[in-house]
Residue frames as a rotation matrix with the C-alpha (Angstrom) as fourth column:
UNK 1
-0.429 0.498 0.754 107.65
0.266 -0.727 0.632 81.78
0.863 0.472 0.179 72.01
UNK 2
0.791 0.551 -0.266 105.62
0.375 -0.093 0.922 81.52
0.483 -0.830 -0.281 75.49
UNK 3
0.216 -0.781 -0.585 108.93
0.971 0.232 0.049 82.19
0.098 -0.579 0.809 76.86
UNK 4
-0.702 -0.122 0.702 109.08
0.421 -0.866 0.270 86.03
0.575 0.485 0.659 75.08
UNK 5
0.185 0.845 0.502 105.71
0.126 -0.527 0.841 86.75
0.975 -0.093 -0.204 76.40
UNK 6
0.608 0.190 -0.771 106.55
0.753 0.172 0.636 85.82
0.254 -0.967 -0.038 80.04
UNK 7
-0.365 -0.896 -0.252 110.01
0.928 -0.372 -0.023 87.72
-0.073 -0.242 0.967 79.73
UNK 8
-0.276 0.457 0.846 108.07
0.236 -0.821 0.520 90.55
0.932 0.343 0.118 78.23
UNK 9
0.522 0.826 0.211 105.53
0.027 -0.264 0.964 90.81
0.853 -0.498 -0.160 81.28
UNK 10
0.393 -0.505 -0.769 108.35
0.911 0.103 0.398 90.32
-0.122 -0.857 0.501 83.71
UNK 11
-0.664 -0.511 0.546 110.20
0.544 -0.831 -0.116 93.44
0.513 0.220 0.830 82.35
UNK 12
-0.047 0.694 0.718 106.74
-0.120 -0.718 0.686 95.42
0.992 -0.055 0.117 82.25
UNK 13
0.793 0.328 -0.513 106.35
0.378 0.394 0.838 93.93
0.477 -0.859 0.188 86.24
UNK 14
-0.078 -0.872 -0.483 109.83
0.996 -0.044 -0.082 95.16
0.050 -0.487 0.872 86.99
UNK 15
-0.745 -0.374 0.553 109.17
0.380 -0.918 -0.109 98.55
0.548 0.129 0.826 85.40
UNK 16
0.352 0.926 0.134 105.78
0.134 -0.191 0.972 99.40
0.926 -0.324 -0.192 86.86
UNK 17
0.289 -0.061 -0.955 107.18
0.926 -0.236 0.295 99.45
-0.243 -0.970 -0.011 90.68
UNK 18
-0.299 -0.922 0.245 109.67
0.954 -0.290 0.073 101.75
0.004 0.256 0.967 89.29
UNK 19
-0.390 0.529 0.753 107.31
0.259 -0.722 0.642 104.20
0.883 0.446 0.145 87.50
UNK 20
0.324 0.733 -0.599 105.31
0.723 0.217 0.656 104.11
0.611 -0.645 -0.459 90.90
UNK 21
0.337 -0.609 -0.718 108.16
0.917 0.039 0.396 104.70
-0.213 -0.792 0.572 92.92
UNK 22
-0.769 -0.599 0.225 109.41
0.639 -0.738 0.216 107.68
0.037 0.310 0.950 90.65
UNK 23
-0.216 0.494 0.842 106.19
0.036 -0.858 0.513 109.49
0.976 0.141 0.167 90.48
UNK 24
0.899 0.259 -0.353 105.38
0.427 -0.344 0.836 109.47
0.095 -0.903 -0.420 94.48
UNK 25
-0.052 -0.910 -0.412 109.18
0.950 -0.173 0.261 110.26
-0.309 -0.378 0.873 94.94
UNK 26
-0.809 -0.099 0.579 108.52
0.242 -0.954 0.175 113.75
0.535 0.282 0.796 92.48
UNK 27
0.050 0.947 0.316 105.05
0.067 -0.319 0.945 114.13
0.997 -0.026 -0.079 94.21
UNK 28
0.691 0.255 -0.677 106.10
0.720 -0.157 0.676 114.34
0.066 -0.954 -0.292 97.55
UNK 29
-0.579 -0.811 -0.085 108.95
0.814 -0.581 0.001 116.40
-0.051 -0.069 0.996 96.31
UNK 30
-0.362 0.539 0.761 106.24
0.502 -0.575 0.646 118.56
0.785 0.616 -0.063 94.87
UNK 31
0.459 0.871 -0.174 104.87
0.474 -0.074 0.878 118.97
0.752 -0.486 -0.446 97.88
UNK 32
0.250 -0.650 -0.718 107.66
0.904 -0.109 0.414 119.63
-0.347 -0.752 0.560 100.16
UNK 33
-0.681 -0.700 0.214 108.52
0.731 -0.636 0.248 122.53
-0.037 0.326 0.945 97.62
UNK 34
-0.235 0.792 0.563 105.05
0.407 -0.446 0.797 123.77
0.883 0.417 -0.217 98.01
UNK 35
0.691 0.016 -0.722 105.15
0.668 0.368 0.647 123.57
0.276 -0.930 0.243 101.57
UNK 36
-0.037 -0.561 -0.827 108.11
0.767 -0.547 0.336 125.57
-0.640 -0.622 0.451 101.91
UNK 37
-0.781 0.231 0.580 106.67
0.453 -0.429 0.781 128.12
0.429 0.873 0.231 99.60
UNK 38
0.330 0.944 -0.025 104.02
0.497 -0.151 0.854 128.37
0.803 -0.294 -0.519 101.62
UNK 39
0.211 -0.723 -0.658 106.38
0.977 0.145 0.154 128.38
-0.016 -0.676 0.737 104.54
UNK 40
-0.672 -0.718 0.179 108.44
0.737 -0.627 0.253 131.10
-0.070 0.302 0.951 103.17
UNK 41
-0.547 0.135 0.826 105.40
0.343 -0.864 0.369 133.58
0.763 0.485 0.426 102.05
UNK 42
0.617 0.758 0.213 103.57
0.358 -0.511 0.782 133.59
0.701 -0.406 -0.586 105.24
UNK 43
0.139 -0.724 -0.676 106.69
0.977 -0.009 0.211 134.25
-0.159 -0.690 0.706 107.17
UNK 44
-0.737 -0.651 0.183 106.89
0.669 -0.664 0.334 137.03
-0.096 0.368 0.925 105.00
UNK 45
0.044 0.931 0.362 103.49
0.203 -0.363 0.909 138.02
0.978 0.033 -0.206 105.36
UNK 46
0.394 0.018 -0.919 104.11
0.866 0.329 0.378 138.03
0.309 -0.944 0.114 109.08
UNK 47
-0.387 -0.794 -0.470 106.82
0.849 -0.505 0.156 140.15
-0.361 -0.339 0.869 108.99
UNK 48
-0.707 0.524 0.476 104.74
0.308 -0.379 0.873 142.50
0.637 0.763 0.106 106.61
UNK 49
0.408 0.760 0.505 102.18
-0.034 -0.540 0.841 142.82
0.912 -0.360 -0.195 109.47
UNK 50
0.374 -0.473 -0.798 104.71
0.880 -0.090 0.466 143.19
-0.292 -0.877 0.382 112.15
UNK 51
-0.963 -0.269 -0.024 105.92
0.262 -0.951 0.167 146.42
-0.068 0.154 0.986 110.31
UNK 52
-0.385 0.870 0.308 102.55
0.029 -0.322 0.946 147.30
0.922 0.373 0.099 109.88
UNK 53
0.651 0.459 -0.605 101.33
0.656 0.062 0.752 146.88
0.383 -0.886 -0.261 113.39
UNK 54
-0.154 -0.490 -0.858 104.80
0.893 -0.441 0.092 148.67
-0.424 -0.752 0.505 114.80
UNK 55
-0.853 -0.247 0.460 104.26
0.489 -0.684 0.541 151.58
0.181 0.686 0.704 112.19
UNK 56
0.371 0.863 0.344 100.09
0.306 -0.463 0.832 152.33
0.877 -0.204 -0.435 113.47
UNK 57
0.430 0.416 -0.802 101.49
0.897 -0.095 0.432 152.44
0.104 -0.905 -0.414 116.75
């Protein structure tokens, strides 16, 4: 019986890194896709006031 419980808590110890490991692994994806998002619209905001700026003069 004591034997179940340990196996039990080993499992749960094995999975727990896992879980860890999977949610920084989407959270840094998250970021990175936010990041280039971010990336991507001020570039385009840039360009946006580079036609603007060549268009006053």
């Amino acid at each position: 019986m004591n034997e179940h419980f340990t196996g039990c808590g080993k499992a749960r110890l094995e999975a727990c890194p896992n879980r860890f490991y999977l949610a920084c692994a989407i959270l840094a994806l998250s970021i990175a896709f936010l990041m280039g998002a971010a990336l991507a619209g001020t570039t385009a905001f840039r360009k946006e006031w580079q036609y603007a700026s060549d268009a006053r003069v």
